[in-house]
matplotlib code that plots the C-alpha trace (Angstrom):
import matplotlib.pyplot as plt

x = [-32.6, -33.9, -36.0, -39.7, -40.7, -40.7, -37.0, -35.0, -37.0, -34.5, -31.8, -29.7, -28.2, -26.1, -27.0, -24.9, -22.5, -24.3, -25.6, -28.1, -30.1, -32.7, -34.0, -37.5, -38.5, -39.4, -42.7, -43.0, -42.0, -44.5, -47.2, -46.2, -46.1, -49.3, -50.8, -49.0, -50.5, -49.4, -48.9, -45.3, -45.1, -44.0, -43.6, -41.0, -40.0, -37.8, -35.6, -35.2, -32.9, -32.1, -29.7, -29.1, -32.1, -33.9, -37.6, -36.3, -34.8, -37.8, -39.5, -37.3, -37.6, -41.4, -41.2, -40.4, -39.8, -37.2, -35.7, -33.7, -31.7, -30.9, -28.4, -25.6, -24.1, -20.4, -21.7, -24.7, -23.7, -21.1, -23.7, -26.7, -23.5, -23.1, -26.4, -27.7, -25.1, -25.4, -29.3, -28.3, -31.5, -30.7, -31.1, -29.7, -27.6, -27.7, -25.0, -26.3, -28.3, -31.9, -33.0, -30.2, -31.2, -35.4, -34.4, -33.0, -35.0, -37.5, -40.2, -42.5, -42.2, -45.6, -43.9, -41.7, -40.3, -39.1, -37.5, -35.5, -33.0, -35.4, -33.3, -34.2, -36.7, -40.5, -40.1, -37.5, -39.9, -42.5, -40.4, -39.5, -42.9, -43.2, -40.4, -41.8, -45.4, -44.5, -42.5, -45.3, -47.4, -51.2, -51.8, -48.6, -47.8, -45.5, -44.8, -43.4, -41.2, -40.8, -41.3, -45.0, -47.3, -45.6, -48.4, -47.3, -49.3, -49.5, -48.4, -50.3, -51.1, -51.1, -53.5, -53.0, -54.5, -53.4, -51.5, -50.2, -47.9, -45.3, -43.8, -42.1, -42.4, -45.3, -45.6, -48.0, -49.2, -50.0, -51.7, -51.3, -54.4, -56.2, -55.4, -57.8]
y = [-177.3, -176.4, -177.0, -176.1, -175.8, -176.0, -175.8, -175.6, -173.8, -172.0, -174.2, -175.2, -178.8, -179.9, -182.3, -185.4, -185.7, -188.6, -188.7, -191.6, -189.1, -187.2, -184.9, -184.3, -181.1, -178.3, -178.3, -181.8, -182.0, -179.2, -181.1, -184.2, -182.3, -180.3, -183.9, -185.6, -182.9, -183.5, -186.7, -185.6, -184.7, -187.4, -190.2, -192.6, -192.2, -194.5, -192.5, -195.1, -194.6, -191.3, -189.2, -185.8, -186.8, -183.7, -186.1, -187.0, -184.1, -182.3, -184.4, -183.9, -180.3, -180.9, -182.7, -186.3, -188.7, -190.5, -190.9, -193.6, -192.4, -196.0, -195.2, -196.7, -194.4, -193.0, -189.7, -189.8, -190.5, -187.9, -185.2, -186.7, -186.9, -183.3, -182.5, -184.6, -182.9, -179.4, -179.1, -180.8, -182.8, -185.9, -189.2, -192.5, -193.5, -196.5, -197.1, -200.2, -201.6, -200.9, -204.4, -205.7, -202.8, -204.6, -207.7, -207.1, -203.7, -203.9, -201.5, -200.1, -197.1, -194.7, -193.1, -194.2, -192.5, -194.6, -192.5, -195.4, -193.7, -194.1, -196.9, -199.0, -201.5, -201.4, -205.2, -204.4, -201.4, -203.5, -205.9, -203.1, -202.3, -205.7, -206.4, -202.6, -203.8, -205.7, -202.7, -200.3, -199.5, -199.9, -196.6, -196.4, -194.6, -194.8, -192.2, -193.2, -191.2, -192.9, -191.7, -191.1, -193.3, -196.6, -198.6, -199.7, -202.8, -202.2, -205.4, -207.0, -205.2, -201.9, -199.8, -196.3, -193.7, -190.8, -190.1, -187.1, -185.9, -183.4, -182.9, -186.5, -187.6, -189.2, -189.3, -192.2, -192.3, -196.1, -196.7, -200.3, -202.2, -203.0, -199.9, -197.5]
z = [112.2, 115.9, 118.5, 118.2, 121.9, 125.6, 127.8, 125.0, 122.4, 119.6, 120.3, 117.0, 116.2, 114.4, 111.0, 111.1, 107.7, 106.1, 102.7, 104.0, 106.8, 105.8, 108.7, 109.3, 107.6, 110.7, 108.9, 109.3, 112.8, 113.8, 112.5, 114.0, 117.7, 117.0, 116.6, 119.5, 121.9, 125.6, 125.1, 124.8, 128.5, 130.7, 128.2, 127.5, 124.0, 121.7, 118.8, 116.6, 113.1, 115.2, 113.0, 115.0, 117.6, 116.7, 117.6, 121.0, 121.5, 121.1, 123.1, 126.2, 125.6, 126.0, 129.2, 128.3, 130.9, 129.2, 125.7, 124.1, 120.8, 118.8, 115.7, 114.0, 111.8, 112.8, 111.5, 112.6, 116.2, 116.5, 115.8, 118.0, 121.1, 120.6, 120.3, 123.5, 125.3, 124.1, 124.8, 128.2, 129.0, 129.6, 126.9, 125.9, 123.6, 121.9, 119.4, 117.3, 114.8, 115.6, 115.0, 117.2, 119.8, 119.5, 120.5, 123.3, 124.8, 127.5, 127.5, 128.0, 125.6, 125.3, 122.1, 119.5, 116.4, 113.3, 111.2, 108.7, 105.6, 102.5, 100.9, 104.3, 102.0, 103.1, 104.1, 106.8, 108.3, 108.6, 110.7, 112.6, 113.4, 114.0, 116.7, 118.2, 119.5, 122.5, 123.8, 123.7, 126.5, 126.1, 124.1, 123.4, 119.5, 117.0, 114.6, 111.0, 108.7, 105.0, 101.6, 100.4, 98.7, 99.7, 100.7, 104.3, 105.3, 109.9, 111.6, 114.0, 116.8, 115.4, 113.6, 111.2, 112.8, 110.7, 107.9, 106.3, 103.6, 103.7, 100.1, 98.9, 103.0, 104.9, 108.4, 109.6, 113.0, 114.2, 118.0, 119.2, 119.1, 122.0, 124.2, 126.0]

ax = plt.figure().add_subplot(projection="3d")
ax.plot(x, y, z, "-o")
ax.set_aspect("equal")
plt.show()
């Protein structure tokens, strides 16, 4: 696994050592940038579920403003340390639950990447999704990792504006409601 593009374009990182993470295929990820655009530059972007922060990571590479990497996984946070501080772009960490990380973030956030382990139930996405809208900005997207074909209902407040499927994966991009 590497970085696609921009500053740091080639650079490896590391996988955490948990049988719960699933990384975004490069394919994936590729497609999910190709459709993002330059939206990428100059955004502030939430990692949620980050695993080895290879999203945000690619995102500061592009020219993000500002990333926030949210995971609680031992393993998962040891690799995504080494990996913020190896590619040497800056980036938060936030070691906790995500939903415990929602309720007490202030935004705004332009981009946001949910990226849950596939045995995360629908339900508790959706809540996710839920708790997410008030931290985006007007415009702001949120790109969703999960397996294909499980009929995600959008909360209120944000609408599916693309879908695609990568093998057994879907990627769902949703745009809150109500922005220019």
């Amino acid at each position: 696994m590497r970085i696609i593009s921009g500053l740091a374009k080639g650079r490896r990182l590391l996988a955490p050592r948990d049988r719960g993470t699933r990384p975004m295929t490069d394919r994936a990820r590729e497609g999910v940038f190709s459709s993002l655009g330059a939206a990428v530059a100059g955004a502030r972007v939430l990692d949620l579920y980050a695993g080895s922060g290879s999203l945000g990571l690619e995102c500061l590479s592009r020219g993000a403003a500002s990333v926030v990497f949210v995971e609680r996984s031992r393993a998962a946070l040891a690799a995504l340390r080494a990996n913020v501080a190896a590619v040497g772009l800056g980036g938060e960490v936030a070691a906790e639950d995500v939903s415990h990380y929602l309720g007490r973030a202030d935004g705004p956030f332009d981009l946001a990447f949910v990226d849950p382990p596939y045995a995360l139930p629908l339900a508790s996405v959706e809540q996710v999704l839920g708790a997410l809208v008030r931290l985006l900005a007007g415009g702001g997207t949120v790109v969703l990792h999960r397996r294909a074909g499980e009929g995600l209902q959008p909360p209120p407040g944000l609408k599916v504006a693309d879908r695609r499927r990568y093998g057994d994966s879907e990627i769902t991009r949703l745009v809150k409601e109500g922005a220019p």
